[in-house]
NUZA-434236 format. One record per residue: z, y, x of N, C-alpha, C, O in turn; residue in one letter. Coordinates in pm, 1 decimal, decimal comma. Layout:
N
+----------+----------+----------+----------+----------+----------+----------+----------+----------+----------+----------+----------+------+
:     n_pz :     n_py :     n_px :    ca_pz :    ca_py :    ca_px :     c_pz :     c_py :     c_px :     o_pz :     o_py :     o_px : rest :
+----------+----------+----------+----------+----------+----------+----------+----------+----------+----------+----------+----------+------+
:        Z :        Y :        X :        Z :        Y :        X :        Z :        Y :        X :        Z :        Y :        X :    A :
...
+----------+----------+----------+----------+----------+----------+----------+----------+----------+----------+----------+----------+------+
//
This chain:
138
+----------+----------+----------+----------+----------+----------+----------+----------+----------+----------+----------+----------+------+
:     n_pz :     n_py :     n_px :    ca_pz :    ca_py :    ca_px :     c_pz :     c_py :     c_px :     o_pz :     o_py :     o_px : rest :
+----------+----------+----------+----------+----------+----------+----------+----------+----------+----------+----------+----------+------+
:   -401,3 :   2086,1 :    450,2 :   -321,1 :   1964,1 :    451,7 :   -279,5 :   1936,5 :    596,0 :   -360,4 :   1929,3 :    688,5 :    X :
:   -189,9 :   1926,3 :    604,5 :    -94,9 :   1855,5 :    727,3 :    -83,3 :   1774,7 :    794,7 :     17,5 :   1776,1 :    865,4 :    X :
:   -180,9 :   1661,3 :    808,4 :   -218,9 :   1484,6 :    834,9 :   -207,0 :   1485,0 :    974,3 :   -262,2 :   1559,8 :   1055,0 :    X :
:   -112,2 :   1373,8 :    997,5 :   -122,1 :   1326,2 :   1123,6 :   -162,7 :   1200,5 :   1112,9 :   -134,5 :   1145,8 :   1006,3 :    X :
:   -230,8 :   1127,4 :   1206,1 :   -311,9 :   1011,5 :   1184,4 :   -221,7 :    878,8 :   1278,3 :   -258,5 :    852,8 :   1392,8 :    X :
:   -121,6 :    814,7 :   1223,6 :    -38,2 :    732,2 :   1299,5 :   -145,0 :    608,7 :   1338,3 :   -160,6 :    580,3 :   1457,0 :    X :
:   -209,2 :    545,0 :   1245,8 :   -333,8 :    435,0 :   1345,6 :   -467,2 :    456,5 :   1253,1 :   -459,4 :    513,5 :   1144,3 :    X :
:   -575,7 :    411,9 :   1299,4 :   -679,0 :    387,4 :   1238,1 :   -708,6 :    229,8 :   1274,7 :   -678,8 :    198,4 :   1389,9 :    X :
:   -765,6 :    123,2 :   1187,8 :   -872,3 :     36,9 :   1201,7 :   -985,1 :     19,4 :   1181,8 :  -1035,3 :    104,7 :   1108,6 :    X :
:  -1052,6 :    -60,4 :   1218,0 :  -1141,6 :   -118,1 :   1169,9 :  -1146,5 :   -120,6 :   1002,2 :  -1235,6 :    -75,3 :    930,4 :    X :
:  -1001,3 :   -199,4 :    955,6 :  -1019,3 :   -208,6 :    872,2 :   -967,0 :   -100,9 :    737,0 :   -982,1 :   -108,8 :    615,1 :    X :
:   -895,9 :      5,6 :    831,9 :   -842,0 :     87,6 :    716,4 :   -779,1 :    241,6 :    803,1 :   -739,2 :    233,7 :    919,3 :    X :
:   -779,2 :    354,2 :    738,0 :   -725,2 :    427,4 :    795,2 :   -583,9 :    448,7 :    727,7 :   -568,5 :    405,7 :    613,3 :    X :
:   -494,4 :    503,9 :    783,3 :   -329,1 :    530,5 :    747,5 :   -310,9 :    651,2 :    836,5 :   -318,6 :    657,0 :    959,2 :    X :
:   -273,3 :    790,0 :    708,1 :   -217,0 :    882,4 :    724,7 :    -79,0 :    883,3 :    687,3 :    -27,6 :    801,5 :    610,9 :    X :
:     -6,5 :   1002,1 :    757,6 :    131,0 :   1076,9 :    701,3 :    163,8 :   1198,9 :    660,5 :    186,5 :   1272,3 :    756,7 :    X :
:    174,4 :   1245,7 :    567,1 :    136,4 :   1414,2 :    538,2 :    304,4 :   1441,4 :    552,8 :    398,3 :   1405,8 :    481,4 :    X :
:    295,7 :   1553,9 :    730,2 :    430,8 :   1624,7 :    745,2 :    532,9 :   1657,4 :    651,2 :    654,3 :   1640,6 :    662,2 :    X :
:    458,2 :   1713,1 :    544,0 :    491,6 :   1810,9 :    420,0 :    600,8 :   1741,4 :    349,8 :    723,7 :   1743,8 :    343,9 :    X :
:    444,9 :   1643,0 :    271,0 :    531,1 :   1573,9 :    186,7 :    570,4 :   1486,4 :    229,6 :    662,0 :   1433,9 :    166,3 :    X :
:    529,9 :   1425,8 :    348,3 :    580,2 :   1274,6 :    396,9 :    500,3 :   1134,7 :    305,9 :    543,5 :   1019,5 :    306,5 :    X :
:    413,4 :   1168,4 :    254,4 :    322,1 :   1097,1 :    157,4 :    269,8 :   1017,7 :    269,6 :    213,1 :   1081,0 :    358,7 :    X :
:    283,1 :    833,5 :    285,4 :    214,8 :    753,6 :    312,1 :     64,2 :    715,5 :    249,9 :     53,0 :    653,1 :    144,4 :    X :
:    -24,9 :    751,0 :    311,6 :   -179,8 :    729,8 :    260,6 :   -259,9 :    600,4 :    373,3 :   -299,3 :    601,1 :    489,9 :    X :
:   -255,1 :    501,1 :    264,4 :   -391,6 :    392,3 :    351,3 :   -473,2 :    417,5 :    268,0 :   -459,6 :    431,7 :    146,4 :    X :
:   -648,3 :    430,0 :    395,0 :   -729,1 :    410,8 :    330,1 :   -792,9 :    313,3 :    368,3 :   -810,8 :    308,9 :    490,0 :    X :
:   -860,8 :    181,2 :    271,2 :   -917,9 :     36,4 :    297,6 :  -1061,2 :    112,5 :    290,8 :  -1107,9 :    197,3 :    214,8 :    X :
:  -1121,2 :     26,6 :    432,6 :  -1313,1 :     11,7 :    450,8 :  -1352,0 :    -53,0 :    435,7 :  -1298,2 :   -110,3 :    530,5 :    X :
:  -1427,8 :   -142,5 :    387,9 :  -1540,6 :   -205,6 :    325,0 :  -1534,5 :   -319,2 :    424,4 :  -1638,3 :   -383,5 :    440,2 :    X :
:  -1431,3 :   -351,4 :    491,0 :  -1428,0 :   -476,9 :    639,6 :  -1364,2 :   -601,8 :    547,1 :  -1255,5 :   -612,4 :    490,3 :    X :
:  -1451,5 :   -669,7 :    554,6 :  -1384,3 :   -824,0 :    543,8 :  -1273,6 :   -887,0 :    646,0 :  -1308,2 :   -886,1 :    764,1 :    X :
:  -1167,7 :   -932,0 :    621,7 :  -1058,7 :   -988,4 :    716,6 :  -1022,2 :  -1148,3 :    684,1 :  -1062,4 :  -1221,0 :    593,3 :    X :
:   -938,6 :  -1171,6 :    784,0 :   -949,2 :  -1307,0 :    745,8 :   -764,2 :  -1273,7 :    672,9 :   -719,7 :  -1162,2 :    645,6 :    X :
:   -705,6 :  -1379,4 :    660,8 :   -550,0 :  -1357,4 :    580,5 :   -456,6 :  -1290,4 :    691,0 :   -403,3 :  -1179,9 :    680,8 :    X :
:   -447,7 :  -1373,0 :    792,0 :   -350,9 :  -1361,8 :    894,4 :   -390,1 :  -1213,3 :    948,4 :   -300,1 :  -1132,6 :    971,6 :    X :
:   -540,3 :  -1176,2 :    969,5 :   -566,9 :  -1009,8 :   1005,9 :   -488,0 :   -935,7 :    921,5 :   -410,0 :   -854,4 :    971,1 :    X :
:   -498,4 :   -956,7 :    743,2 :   -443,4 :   -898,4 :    614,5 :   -282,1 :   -886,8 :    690,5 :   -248,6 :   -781,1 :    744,0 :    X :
:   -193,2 :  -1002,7 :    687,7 :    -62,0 :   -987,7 :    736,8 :    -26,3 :   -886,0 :    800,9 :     54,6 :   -803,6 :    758,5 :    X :
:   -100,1 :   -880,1 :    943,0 :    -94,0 :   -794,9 :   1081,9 :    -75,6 :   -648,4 :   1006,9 :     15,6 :   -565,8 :   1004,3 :    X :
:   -217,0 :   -657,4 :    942,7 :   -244,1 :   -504,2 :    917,3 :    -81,3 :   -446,2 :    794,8 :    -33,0 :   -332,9 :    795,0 :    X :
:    -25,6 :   -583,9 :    692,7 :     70,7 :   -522,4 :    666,3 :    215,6 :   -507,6 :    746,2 :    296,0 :   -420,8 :    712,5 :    X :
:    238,8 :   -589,8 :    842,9 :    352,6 :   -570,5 :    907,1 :    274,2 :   -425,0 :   1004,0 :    363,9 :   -359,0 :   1056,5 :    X :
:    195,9 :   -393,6 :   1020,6 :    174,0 :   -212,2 :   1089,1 :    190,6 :   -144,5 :    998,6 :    279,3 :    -68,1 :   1036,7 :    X :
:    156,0 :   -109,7 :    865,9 :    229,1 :    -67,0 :    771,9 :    352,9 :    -61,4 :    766,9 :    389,5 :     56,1 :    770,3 :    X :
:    469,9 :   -162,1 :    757,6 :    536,0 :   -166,4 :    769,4 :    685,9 :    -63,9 :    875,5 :    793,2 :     -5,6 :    860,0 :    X :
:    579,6 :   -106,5 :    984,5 :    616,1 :    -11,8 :   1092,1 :    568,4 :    118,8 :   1085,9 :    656,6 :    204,1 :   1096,3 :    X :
:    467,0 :    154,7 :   1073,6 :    485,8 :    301,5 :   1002,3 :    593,8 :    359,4 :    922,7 :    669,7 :    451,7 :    952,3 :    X :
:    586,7 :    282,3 :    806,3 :    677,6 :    318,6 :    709,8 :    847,3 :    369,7 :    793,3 :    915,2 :    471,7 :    781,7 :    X :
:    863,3 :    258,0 :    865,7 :    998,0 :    219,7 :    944,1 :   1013,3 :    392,9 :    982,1 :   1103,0 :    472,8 :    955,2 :    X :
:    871,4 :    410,1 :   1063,0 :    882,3 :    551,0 :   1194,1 :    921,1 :    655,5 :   1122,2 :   1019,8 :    718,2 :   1160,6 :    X :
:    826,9 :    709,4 :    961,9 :    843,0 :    793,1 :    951,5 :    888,5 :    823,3 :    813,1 :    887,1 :    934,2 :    759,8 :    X :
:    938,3 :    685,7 :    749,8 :   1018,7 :    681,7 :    622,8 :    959,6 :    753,3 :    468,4 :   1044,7 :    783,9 :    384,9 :    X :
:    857,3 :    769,7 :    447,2 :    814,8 :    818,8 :    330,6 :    852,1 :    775,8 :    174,6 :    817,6 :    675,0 :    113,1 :    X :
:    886,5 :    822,3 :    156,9 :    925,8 :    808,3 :    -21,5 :    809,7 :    748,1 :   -111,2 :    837,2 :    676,0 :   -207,1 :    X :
:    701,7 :    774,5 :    -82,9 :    575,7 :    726,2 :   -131,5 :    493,2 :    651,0 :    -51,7 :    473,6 :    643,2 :     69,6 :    X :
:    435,8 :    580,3 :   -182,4 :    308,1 :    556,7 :    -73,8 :    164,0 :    544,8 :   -164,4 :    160,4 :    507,6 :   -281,7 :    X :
:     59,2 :    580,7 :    -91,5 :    -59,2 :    590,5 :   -182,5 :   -179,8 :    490,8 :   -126,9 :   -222,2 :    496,4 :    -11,4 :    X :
:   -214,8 :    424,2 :   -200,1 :   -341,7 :    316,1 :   -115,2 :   -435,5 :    278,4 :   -206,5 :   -433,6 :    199,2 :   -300,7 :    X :
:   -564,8 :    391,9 :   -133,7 :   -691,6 :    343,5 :   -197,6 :   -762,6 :    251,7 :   -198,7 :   -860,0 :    272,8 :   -126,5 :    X :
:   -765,1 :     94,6 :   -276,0 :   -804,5 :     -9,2 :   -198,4 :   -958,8 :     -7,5 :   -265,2 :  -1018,1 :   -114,9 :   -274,7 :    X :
:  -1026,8 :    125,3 :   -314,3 :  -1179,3 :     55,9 :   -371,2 :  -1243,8 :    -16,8 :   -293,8 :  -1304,5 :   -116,4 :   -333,0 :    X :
:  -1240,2 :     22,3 :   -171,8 :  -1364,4 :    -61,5 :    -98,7 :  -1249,1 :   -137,9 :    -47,1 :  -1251,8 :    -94,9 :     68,2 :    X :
:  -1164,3 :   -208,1 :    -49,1 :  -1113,1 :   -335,5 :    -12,3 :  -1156,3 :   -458,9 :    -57,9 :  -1172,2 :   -483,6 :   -177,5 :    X :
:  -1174,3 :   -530,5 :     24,2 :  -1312,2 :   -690,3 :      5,4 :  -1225,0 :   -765,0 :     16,5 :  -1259,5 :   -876,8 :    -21,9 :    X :
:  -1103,6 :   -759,8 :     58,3 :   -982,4 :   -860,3 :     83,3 :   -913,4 :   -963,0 :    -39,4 :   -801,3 :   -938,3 :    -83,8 :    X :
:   -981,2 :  -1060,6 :    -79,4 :   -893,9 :  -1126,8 :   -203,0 :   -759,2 :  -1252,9 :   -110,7 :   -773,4 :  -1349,6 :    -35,9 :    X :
:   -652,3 :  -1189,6 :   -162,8 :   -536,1 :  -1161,8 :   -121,7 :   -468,1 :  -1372,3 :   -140,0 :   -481,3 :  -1425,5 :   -250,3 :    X :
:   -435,8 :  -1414,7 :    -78,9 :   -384,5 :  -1568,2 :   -118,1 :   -277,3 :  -1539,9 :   -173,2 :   -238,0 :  -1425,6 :   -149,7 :    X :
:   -205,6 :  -1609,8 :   -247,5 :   -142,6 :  -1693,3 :   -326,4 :      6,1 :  -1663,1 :   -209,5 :     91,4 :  -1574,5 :   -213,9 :    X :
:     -9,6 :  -1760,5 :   -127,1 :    136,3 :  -1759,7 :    -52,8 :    151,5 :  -1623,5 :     59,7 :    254,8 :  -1606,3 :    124,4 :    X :
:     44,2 :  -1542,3 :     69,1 :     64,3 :  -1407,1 :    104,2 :    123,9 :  -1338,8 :     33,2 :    225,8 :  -1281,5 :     71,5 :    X :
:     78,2 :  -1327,4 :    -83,6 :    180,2 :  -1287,3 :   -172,3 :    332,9 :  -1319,2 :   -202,4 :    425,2 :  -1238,2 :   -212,1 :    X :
:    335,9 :  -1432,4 :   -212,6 :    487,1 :  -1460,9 :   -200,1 :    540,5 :  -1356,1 :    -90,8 :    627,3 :  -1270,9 :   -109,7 :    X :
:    453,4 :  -1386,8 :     55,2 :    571,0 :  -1331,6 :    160,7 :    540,8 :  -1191,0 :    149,1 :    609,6 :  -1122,8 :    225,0 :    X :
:    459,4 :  -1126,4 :     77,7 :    460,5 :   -989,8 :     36,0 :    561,2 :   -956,5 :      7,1 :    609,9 :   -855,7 :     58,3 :    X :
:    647,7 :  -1052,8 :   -113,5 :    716,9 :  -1006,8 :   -180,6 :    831,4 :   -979,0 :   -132,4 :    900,0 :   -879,0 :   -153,5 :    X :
:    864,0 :  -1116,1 :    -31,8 :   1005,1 :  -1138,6 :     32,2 :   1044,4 :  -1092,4 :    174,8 :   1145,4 :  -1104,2 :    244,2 :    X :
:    930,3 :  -1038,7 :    188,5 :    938,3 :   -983,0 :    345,0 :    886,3 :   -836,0 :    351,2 :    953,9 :   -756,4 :    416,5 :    X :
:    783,5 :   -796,4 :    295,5 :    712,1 :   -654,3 :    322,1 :    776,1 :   -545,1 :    225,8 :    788,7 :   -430,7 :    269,5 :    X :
:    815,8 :   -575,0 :    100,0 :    844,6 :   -501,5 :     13,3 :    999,9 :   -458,2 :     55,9 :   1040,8 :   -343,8 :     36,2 :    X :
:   1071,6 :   -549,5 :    109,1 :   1216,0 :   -555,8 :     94,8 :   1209,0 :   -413,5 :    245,9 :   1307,0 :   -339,1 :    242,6 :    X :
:   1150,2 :   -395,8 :    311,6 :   1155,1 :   -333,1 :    430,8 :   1111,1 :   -198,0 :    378,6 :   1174,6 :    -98,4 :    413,4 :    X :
:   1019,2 :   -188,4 :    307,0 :    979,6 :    -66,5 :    245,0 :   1115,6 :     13,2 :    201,6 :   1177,2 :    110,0 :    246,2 :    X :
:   1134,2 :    -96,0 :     68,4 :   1298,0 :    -21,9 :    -21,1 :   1405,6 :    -19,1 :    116,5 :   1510,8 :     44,6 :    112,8 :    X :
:   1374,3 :    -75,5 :    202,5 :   1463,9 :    -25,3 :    309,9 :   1479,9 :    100,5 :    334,0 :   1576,5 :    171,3 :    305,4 :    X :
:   1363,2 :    133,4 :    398,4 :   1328,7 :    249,7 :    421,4 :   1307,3 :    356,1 :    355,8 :   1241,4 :    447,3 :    405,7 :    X :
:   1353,5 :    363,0 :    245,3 :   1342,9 :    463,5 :    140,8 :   1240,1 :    487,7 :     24,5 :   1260,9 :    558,4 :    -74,0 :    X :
:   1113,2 :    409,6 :     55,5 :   1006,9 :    366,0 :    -15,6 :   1076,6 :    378,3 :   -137,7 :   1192,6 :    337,8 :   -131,0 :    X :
:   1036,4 :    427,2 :   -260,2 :   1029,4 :    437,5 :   -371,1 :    924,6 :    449,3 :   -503,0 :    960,7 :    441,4 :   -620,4 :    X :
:    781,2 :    470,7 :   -454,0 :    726,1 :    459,5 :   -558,0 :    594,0 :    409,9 :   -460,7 :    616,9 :    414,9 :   -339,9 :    X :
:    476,4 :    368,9 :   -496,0 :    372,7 :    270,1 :   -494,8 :    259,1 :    333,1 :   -541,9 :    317,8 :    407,1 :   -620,8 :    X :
:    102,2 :    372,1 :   -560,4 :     42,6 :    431,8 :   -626,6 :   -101,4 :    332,8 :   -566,7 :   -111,0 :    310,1 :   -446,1 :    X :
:   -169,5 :    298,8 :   -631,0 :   -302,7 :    263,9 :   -595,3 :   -378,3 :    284,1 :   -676,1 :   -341,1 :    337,6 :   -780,5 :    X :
:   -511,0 :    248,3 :   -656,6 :   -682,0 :    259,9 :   -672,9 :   -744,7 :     94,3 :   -628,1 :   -770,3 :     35,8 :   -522,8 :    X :
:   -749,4 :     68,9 :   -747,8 :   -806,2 :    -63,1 :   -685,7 :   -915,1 :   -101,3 :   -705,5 :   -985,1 :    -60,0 :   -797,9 :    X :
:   -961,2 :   -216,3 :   -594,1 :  -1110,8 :   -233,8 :   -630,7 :  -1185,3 :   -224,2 :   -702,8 :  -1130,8 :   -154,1 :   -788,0 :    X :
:  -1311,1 :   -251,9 :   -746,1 :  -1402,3 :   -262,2 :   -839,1 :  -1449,6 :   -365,0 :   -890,2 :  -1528,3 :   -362,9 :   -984,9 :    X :
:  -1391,8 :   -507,1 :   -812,7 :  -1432,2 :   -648,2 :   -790,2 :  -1273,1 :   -653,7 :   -879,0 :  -1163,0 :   -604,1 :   -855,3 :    X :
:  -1325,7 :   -737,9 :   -987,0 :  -1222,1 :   -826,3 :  -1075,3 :  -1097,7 :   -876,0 :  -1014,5 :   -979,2 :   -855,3 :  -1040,6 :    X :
:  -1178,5 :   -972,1 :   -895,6 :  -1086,4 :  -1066,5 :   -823,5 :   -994,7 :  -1005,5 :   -724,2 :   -883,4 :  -1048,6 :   -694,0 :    X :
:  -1054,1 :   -900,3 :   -676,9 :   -959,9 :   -811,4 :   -537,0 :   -863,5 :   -714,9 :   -668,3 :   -744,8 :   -685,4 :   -654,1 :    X :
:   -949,2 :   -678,1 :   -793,1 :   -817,7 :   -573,1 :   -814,6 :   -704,0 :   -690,4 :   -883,2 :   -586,0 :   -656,9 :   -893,1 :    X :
:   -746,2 :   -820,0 :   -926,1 :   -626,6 :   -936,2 :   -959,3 :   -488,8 :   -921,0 :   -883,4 :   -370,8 :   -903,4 :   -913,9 :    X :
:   -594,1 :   -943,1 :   -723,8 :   -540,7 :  -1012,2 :   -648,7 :   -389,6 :   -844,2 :   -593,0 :   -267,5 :   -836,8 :   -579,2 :    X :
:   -464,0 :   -785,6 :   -586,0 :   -413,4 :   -661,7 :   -576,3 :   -277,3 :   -624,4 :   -655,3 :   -175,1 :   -576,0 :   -606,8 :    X :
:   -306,6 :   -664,8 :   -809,9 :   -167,4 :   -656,2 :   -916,5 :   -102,6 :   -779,8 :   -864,2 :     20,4 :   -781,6 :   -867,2 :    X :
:   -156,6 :   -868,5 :   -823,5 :    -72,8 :   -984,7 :   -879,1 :     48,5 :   -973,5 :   -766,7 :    167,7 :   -984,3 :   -795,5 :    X :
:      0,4 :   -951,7 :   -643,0 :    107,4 :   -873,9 :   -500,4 :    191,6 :   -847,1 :   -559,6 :    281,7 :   -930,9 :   -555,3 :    X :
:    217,8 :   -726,0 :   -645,6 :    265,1 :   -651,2 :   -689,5 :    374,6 :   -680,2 :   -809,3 :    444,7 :   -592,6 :   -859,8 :    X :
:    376,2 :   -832,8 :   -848,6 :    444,2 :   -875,1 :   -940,2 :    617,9 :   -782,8 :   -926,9 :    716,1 :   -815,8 :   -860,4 :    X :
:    610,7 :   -738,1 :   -961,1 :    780,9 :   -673,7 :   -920,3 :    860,8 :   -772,1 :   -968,3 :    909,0 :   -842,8 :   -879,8 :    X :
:    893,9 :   -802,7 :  -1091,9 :   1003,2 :   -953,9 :  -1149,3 :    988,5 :  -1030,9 :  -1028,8 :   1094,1 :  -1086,0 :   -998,0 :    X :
:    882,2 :  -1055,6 :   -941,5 :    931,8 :  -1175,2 :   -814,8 :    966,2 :  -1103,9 :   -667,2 :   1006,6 :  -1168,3 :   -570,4 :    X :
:    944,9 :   -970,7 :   -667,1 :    981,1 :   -916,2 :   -538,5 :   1137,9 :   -909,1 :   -529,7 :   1227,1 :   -883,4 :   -610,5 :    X :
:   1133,4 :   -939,8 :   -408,5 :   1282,8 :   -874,7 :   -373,7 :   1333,2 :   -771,2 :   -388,6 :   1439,0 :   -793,8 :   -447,5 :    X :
:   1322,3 :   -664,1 :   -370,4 :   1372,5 :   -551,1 :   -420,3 :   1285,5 :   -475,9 :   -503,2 :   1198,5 :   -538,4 :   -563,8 :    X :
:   1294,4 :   -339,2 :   -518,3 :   1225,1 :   -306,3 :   -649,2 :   1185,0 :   -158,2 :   -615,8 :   1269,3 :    -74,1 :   -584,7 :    X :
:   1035,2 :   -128,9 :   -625,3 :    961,7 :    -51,3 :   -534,3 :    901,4 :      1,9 :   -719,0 :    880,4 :    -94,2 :   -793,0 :    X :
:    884,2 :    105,7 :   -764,1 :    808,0 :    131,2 :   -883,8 :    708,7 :    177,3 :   -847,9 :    691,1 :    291,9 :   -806,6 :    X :
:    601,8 :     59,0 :   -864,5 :    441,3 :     17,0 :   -848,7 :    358,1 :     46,8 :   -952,8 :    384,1 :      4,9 :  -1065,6 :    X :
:    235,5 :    131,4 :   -924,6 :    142,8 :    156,9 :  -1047,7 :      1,1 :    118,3 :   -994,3 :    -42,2 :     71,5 :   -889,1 :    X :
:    -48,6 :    156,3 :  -1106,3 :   -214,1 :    152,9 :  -1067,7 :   -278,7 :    257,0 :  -1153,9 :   -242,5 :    272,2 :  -1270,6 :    X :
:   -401,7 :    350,7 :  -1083,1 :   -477,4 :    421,2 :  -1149,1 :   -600,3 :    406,7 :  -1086,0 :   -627,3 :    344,9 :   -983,1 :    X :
:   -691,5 :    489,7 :  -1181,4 :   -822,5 :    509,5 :  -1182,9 :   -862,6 :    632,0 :  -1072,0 :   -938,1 :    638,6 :   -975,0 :    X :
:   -776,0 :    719,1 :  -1136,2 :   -786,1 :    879,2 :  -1068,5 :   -694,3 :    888,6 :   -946,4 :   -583,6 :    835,0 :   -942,9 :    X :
:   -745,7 :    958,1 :   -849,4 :   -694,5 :    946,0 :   -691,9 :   -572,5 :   1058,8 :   -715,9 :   -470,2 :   1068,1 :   -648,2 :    X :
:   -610,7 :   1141,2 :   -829,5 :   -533,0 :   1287,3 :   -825,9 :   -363,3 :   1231,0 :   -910,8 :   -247,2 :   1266,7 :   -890,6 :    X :
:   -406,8 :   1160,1 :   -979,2 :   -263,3 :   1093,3 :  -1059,7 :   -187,9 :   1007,9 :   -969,2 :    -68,1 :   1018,8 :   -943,4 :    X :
:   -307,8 :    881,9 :   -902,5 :   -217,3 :    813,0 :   -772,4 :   -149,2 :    894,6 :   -722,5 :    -27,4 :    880,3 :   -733,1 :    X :
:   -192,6 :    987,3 :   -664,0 :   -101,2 :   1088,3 :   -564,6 :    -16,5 :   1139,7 :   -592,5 :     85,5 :   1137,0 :   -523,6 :    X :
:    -27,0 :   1211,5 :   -712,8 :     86,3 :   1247,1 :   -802,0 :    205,5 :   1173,0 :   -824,7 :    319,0 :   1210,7 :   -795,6 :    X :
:    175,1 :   1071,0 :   -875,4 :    319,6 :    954,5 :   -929,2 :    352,0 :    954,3 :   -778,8 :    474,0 :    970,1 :   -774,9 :    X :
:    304,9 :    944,5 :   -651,1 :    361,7 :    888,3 :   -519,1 :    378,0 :   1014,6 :   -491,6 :    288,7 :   1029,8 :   -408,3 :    X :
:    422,2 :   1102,8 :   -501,1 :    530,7 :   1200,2 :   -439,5 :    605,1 :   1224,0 :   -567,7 :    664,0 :   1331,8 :   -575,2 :    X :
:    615,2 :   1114,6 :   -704,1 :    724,8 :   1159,5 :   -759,3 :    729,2 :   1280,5 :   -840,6 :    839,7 :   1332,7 :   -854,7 :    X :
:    580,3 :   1359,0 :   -922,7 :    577,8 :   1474,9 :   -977,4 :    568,6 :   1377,3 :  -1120,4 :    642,4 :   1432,6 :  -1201,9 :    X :
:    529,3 :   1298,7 :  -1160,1 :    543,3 :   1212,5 :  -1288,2 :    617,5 :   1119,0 :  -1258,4 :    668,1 :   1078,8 :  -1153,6 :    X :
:    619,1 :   1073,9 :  -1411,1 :    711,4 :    976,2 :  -1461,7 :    662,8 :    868,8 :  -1433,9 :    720,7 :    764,9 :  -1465,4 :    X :
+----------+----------+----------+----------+----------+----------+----------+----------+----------+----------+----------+----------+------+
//
C-alpha cells in the first residue's frame, strides 16, 4: 500500500493512498471538546482541498465524540458543500459501538438537509467501507 500520512493527532490519524487517492481517517479513543471536533473537521477539509479524493473512508469505532445538534447543522452547510467541491463523491464509515456516538454519527449525515449531496453509507465490515469508497459497489 502506498500511504502517505498528510497529519496525525492526538485525536485521529488521516491517510491518502497515492493509488487510489482513497481518503482514510482513523478516530482514537480521545475525548474532544466540540470546537476541537470543528478544527479537526475544517483539517479534513483541507486535506481533501490538497489532494482531492473521490472517496472517503472513516473508521469512527473508537470515536467518544457525541457530535451536537448545531455542529451538525454547520456540517451540513459548510463541510460537506467543500467536499462535493472537491470532487468528494462517496462517504464510507464504521461507526461506534456506543448507541449515542453511532446516532450522532448518522444523524451528521442526514443528506435531505445537506447542501450538496455526497452518497453516504455505513458498514460493519472495514473491507465493504473501503470498497463502496473507491466506488467498486453500488
Amino acid at each position: 500500500m502506498n500511504d502517505k500520512l498528510p497529519q496525525s493527532t492526538k485525536e485521529c490519524d488521516m491517510y491518502i493512498n497515492a493509488d487510489t487517492k482513497l481518503y482514510t481517517v482513523i478516530w482514537k479513543p480521545e475525548m474532544m471538546s466540540d470546537a476541537r471536533f470543528r478544527e479537526l473537521l475544517n483539517l479534513f477539509s483541507e486535506v481533501v482541498k490538497k489532494y482531492q479524493p473521490q472517496g472517503i473512508y472513516v473508521d469512527a469505532r473508537q470515536h467518544k465524540h457525541t457530535i451536537l445538534s448545531a455542529t451538525q447543522t454547520w456540517h451540513d452547510e459548510v463541510i460537506i458543500p467543500r467536499y462535493a467541491t472537491c470532487g468528494v463523491k462517496r462517504m464510507a464509515f464504521i461507526t461506534p459501538e456506543s448507541i449515542f456516538s453511532e446516532l450522532s454519527h448518522k444523524k451528521i449525515f442526514e443528506q435531505d438537509k445537506a447542501k450538496a449531496k455526497i452518497d453516504t453509507r455505513f458498514f460493519n465490515s472495514e473491507a465493504e467501507a473501503i470498497s463502496f469508497a473507491l466506488g467498486e459497489m453500488a
